[in-house]
C-alpha positions as CSV (number, residue, x, y, z in Angstrom):
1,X,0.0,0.0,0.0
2,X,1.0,3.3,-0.5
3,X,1.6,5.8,2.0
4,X,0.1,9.5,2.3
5,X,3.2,10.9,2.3
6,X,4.1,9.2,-1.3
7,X,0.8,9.8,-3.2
8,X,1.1,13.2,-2.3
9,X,4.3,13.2,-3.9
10,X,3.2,11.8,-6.9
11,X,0.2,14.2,-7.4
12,X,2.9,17.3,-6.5
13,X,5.1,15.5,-9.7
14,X,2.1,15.1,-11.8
15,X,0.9,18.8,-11.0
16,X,4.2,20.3,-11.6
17,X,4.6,18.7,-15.3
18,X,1.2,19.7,-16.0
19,X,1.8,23.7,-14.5
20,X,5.6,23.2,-16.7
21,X,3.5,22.3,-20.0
22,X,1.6,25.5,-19.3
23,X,4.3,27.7,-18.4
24,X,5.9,26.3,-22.0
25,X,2.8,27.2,-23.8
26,X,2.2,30.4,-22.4
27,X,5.6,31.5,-23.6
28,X,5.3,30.1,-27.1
29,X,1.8,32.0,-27.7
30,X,3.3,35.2,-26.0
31,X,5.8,35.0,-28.2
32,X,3.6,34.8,-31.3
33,X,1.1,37.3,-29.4
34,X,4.0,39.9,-29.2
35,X,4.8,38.9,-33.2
36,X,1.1,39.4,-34.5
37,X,1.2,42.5,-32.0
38,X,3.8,44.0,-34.3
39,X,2.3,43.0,-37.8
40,X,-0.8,45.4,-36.6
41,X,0.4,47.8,-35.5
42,X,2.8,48.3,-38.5
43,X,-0.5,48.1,-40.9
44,X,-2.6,50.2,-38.4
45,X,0.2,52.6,-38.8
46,X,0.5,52.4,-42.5
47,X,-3.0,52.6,-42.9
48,X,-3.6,55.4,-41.1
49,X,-0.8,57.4,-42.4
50,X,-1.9,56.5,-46.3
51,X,-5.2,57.9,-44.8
52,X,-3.6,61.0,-43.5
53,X,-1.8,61.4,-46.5
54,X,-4.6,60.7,-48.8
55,X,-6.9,63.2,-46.8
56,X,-4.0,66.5,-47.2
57,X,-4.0,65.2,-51.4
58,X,-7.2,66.2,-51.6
59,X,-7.3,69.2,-50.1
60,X,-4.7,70.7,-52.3
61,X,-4.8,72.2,-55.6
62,X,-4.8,70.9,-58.3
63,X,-3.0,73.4,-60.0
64,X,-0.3,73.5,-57.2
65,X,0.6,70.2,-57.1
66,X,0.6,69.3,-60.9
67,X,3.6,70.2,-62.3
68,X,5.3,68.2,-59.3
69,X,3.8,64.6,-59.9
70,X,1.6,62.6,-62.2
71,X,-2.1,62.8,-60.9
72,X,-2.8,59.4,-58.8
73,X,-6.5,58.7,-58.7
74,X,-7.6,57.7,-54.9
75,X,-8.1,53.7,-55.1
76,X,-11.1,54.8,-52.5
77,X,-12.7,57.9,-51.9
78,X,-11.9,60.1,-49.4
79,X,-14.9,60.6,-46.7
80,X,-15.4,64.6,-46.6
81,X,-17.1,64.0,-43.0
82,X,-14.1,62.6,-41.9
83,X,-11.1,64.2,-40.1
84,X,-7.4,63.4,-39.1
85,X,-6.7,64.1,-35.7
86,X,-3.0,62.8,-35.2
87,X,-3.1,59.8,-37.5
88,X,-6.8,58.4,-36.2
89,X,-9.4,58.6,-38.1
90,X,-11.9,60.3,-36.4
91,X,-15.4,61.1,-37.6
92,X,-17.5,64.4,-37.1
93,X,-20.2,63.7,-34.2
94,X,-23.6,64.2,-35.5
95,X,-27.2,62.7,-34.4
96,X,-27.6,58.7,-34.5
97,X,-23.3,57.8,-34.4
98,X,-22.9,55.1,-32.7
99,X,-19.4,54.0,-31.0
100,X,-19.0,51.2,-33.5
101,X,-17.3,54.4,-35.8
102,X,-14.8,55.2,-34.1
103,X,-11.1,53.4,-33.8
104,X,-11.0,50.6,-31.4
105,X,-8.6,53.4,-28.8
106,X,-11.5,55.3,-28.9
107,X,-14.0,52.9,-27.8
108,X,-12.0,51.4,-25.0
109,X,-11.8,55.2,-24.0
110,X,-15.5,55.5,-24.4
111,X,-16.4,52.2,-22.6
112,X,-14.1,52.5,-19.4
113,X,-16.3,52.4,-16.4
């Protein structure tokens, strides 16, 4: 028969492989969390810089900026209603907006208690 003393031993063993497999796990996904991390913020970045730069494009002249470049046609139009504050899109409050319009910062601004 086995004493107390031993199958509490082997349940300590047992529980510490199990909490090492975890430990090992958490650090592989935090690793690829960090990694994915970095890919969006790079393309929020990007993104919201194209947006920026898209948005100052069309609000210059024609005539000022055509002997500099080619004219690029905008793969998208540019929304009039909405403005670059930093480099987050931001849209102009009126009646009926709803949170779901505004960048995810925003809303966890919004939706702190």
């Amino acid at each position: 028969m086995v004493s107390l003393i031993e199958e509490l031993e082997a349940r300590e063993a047992a529980a510490r492989v199990r909490v090492e497999e975890l430990e090992a796990e958490i650090a592989e996904l935090t690793s690829r969390l960090v990694g994915e991390r970095e890919v969006w913020s790079r393309l929020r970045v990007t993104r919201e810089t194209v947006a920026q730069v898209l948005a100052e494009l069309s609000g210059q002249d024609v005539a000022e900026t055509a002997p500099l470049r080619e004219p690029v046609a905008a793969k998208a139009p540019v929304e009039p209603e909405v403005r670059v504050v930093g480099a987050i899109m931001v849209p102009h409050w009126r009646e009926g907006l709803t949170t779901v319009v505004l960048p995810d910062v925003y809303r966890d601004i919004v939706g702190a208690p």
